[in-house]
N, C-alpha and C positions, 0 to 999 in steps of 0.2 A: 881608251880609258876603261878601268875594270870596272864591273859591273858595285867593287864596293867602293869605288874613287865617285864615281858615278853617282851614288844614293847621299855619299858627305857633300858632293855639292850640291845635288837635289836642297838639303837641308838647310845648308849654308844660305842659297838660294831664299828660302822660306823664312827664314829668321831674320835675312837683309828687307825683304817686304813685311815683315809685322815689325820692322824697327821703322821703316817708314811712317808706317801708319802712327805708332808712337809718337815722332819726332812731331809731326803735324798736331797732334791732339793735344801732348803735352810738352813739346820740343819746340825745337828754333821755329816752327810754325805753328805755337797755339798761340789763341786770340792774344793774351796776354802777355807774349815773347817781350814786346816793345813798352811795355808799361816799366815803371821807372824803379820797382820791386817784383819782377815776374818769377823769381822764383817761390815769395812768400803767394801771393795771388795767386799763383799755379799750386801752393800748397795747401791753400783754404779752398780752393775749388775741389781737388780731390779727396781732400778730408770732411768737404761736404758731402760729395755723393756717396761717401762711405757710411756717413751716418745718414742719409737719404737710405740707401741699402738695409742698413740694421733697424731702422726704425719701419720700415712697409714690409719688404721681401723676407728679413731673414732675422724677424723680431725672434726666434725661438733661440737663436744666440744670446741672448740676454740672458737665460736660465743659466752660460754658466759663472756670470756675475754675480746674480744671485745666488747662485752654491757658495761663491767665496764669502758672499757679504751673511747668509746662514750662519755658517761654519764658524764665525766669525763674532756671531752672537751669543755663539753658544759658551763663550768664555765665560768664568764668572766662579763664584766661590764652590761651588760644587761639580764642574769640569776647569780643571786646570788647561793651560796653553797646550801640555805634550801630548790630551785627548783629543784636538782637534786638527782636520785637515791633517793628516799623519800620513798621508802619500804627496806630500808635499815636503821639501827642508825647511827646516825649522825658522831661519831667515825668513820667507815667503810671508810665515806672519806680521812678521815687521811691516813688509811692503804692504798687505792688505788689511793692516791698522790702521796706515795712513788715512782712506776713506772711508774706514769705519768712524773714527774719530769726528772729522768731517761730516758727516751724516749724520750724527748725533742717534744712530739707532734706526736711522729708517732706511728700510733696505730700497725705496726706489731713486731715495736722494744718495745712496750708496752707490748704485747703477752706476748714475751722471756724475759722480765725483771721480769715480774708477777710471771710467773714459777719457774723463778730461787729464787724468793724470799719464795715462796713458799719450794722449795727445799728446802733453807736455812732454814726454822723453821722446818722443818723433819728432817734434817740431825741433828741440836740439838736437838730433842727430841729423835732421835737414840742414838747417846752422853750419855746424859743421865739413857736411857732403859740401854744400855750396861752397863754403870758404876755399876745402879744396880744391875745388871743380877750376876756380880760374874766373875772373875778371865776371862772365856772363854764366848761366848755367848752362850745363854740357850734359854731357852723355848720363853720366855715372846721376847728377839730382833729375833728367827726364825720367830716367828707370826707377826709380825710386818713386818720382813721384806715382808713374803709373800701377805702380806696385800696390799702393794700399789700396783704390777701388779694384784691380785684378784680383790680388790673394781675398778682398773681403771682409766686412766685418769682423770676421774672427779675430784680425789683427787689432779690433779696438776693445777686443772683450775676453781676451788672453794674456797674461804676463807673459808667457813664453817670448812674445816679439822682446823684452827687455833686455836678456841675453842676446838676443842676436845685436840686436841696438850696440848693446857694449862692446861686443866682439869686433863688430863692426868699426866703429869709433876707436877702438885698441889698435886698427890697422895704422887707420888715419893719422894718427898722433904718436906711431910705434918710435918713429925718428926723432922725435920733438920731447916728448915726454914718456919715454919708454918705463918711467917706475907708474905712473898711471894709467898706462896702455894694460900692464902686469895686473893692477888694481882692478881695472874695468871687468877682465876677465875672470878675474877670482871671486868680484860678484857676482859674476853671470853664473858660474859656479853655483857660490850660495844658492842661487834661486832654482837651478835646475839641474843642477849636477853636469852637465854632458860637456861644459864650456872647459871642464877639468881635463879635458884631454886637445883642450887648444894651449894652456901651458907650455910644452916642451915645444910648440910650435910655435909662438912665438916670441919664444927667448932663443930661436937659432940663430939669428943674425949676432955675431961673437960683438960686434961692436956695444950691442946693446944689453947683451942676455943678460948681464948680472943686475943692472938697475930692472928688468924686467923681473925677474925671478922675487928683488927683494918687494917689487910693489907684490907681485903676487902672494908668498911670500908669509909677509907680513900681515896681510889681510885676510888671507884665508885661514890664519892665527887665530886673529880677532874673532871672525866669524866662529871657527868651532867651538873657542871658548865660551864665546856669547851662547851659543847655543845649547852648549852643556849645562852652564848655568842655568837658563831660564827651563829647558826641559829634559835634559841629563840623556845618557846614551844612548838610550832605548828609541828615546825620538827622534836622535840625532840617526840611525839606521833604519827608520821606519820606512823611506821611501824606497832604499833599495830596496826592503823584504816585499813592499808594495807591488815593486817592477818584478820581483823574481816570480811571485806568486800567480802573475797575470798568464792567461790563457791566451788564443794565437785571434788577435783583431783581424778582423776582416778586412784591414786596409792595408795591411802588411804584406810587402813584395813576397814571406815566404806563404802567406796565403792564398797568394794567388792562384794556384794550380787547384784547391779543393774550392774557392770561391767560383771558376769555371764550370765544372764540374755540378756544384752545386744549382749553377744559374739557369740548367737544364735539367736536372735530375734530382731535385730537391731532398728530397729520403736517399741515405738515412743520415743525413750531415742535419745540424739545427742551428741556426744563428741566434744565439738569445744578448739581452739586455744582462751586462753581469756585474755584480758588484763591486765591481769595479770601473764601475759608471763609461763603460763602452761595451760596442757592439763584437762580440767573438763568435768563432766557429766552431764547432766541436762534432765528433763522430771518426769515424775508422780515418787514421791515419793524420790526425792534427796534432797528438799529444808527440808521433813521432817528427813533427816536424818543427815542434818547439824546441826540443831536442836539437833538430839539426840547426837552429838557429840559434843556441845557446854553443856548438861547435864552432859556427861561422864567428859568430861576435869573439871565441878565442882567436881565432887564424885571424882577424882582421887585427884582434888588439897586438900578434907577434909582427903583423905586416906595419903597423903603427909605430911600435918601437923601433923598428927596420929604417922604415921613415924620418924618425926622429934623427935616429944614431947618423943618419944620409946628410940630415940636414944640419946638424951639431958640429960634426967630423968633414963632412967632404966639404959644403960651401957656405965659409962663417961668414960670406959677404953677400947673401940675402938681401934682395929687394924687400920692400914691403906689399911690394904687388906679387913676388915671387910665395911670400908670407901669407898671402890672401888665397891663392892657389893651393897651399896646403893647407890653409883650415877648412876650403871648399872639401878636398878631399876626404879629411877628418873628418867630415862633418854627413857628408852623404855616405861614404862608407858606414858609420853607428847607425842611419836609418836603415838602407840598404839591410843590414845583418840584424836589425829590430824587432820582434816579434810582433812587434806594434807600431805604428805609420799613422800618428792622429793628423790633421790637417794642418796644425796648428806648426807641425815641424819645420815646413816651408817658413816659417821664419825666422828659422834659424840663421837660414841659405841669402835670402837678398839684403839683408844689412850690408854680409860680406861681401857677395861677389858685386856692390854698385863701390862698397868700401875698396875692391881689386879694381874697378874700370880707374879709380879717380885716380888712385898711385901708377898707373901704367903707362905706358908711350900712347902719344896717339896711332900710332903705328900697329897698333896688338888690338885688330878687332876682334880677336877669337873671345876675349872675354867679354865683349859688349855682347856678340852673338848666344854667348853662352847664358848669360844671363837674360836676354830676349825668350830663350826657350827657357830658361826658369820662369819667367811671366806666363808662357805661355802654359809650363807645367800647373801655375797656382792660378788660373783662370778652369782650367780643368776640375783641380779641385773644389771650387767654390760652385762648379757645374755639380757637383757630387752631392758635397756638404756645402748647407742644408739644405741644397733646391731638389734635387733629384734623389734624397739619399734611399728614401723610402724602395727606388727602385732596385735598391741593395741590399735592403735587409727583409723586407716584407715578401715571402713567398708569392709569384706570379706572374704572368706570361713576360711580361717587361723586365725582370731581371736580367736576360740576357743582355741587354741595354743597358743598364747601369753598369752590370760586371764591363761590361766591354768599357767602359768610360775609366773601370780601377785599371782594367790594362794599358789603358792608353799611355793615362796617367804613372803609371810605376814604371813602362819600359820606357820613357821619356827620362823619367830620373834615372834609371841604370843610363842611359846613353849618356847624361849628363856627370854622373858620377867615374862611368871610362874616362871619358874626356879629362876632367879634373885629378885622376889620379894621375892617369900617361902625364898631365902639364907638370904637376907636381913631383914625378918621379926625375923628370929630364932636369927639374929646378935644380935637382939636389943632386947631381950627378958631378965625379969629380971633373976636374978640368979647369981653367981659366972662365974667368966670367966674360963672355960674350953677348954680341945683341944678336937675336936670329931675324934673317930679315926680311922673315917671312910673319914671324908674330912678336917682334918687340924681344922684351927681358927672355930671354930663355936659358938654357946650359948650351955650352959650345955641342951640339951634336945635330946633322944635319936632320931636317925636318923629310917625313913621310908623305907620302900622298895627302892623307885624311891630315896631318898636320895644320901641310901646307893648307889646304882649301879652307879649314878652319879660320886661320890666321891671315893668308891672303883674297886677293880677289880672285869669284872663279869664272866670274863674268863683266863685261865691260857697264852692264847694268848694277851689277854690284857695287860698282867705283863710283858710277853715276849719280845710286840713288841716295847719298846723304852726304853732297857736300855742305850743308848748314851744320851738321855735326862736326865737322871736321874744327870748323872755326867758334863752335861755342863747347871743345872739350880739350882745352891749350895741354902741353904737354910741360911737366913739370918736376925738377929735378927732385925737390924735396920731398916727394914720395919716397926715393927710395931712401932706406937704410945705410947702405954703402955711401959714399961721396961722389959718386961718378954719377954725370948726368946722363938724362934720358934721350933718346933720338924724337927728332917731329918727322914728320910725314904727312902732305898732304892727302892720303888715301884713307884719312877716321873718315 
């Protein structure tokens, strides 16, 4: 075995044991498996300890509730709507009317209205996950569930998870109601721009693209109209001028090498607090590196269209787990080439990829595994932000410690982001639609070493350790897009 066949099953290996431990705590072995609603029980336990988390440990998230619910105040006859929150789309107001309105003014009954609203688009896309999932809960709602105390409060006091929500849920429903899947997307869109480049991905599948295109379409119509109206052009491009104008965040995979650097030799680089309500780097050789990350976001957006055109033109018969694979792609590619890597981006990622375990064969563990190490990437992060951030941004012996935690954390996402492009590139490759059967839905082309170990077992302990998954994650044709059903396999 080569020394890198060798290190993917080390990995493989590591991912099947923290799926373990998952299965047990919130899988076919937590206390609550046999109650007569275990998926809802299992989702008020961990959306308990989430708000157990925000309320003790990581109360300093709540500040940035209260920026929205500010911001928010400040409307009124002498600041119009286009003055405020202006690195945000103009939409986003809407959404943080809703608990304004509700709160009648008071920003801490504003707080608990947000959350709860927030809860509520979780709890239906739980709904949802589960309905797919199959008779009992399986794989695709345990990851999920474990997901919101792993990623962290943050997920209850950011909009950002709404987008991923939808994206998500667009998967789920791509076959069934493809002009609402279109719609989902185009508000995710509205709120945060980046879901605009999940569009062309999924309107590939030819059976569905054009009722996808019109949901999308049509609402993203609405929306800019809307939006011109209520704050005219100027606000309607405030948030990109927002995003261009931003200096090189410290959390940013292309910051990594001066964040190193820094973490031992502090002069002459400064991390300051920028008005742009994050933390950046600056000094000899950052302004060139924004630079190069403004060249990178070009090369990824011609590798995107490449992509696209791959998946439009060569294979119009598209799973929607194949579909999931390429918005994973899409989706860590624009952080990856990001100037900026807030925490909050990791929620973009597990909507989708528990939205890809539910539409796949049982047969295709590489995307269980794959998303077990996105768990384990947003457990990293919430080690970062807010518990340890200090030890990132505040000059002193211990920064080598925190820096070391951003590396951890960013070459876990590069690993995860090869992986999902390579999936996503073989998706869209021409040929006959075939099952690989070594990872479920693939393109006819035989699988690699690191493929294989991905997708199959590399160990008899591997096979071993999660037969209760096997039988609580049923294999089901109606994920896919195409008409053709999926393969079972007793080896999930």
């Amino acid at each position: 075995m080569s020394r890198s066949a060798g290190f993917h099953a080390w990995v493989v290996r590591q991912a099947d044991r923290v799926w373990e431990i998952i299965d047990i705590l919130v899988g076919t072995d937590a206390p609550w498996a046999r109650t007569r609603r275990p998926t809802v029980v299992g989702w008020v336990v961990t959306r308990a300890v989430m708000l157990l988390l925000l309320f003790s440990l990581e109360r300093t998230i709540i500040n940035d509730v209260l920026y929205y619910g500010a911001g928010m105040a400040q409307i009124g006859p002498d600041t119009p709507v286009a003055a405020v929150l202006r690195e945000y789309p103009t939409p986003v107001l809407a959404l943080l009317a809703v608990p304004r309105l509700l709160s009648g003014g008071n920003l801490t009954v504003y707080v608990g209205v947000f959350i709860a609203m927030i809860l509520a688009f979780d709890a239906l896309f739980t709904a949802l996950l589960r309905r797919r999932s199959g008779a009992r809960p399986g794989v695709a709602v345990a990851l999920w569930l474990v997901a919101g105390p792993v990623l962290g409060p943050i997920a209850l006091t950011r909009f950002d998870v709404i987008p991923g929500l939808a994206a998500g849920a667009a998967i789920l429903i791509l076959g069934s109601r493809p002009r609402t899947a279109g719609a989902l997307v185009a508000v995710g869109a509205a709120v945060t721009l980046w879901p605009a480049i999940l569009i062309p991905v999924l309107a590939a599948p030819a059976r569905t693209r054009l009722r996808v295109l019109t949901g999308a379409v049509v609402t993203g119509i609405v929306v800019v109209v809307a939006s011109l109206a209520v704050a005219g052009w100027d606000r309607l491009l405030s948030p990109l001028n927002y995003q261009a104008d931003r200096g090189l965040q410290i959390e940013s995979i292309a910051a990594l090498p001066l964040m190193v650097i820094w973490s031992v030799a502090h002069n002459p680089w400064q991390i300051t607090f920028s008005k742009f309500i994050t933390s950046e780097i600056s000094g000899p050789g950052a302004s060139a590196i924004s630079a190069v990350t403004t060249l990178a976001t070009a090369v990824v957006a011609v590798f995107l269209v490449v992509l696209w055109w791959r998946a439009w033109r060569r294979r119009p018969q598209l799973t929607a787990a194949q579909v999931g694979w390429l918005m994973l792609a899409v989706t860590t590619l624009f952080i990856l080439t990001n100037k900026v890597f807030s925490p909050q981006y990791l929620l973009w990622l597990s909507p989708v990829a528990v939205a890809t375990i539910a539409c796949s064969p049982r047969s295709d563990l590489a995307v269980r595994r794959w998303t077990v190490l996105l768990v384990v990437d947003g457990l990293i992060t919430q080690v970062i932000y807010p518990n340890s951030y200090v030890m990132v941004i505040t000059p002193a012996w211990y920064n080598p410690i925190g820096v070391a935690l951003l590396v951890l954390r960013d070459v876990l996402l590069v690993g995860l982001t090869w992986y999902a492009v390579r999936r996503a590139w073989q998706a869209t490759a021409a040929g006959p639609l075939t099952t690989d059967p070594a990872g479920g839905d693939e393109a006819g082309q035989p699988s690699d070493s690191a493929s294989s170990s991905w997708s199959g077992s590399v160990a008899s302990s591997s096979n071993s350790s999660t037969p209760s998954s096997s039988s609580s994650s049923p294999s089901r044709s109606s994920g896919s897009v195409s008409s053709r059903s999926s393969p079972s396999s007793s080896t999930a």
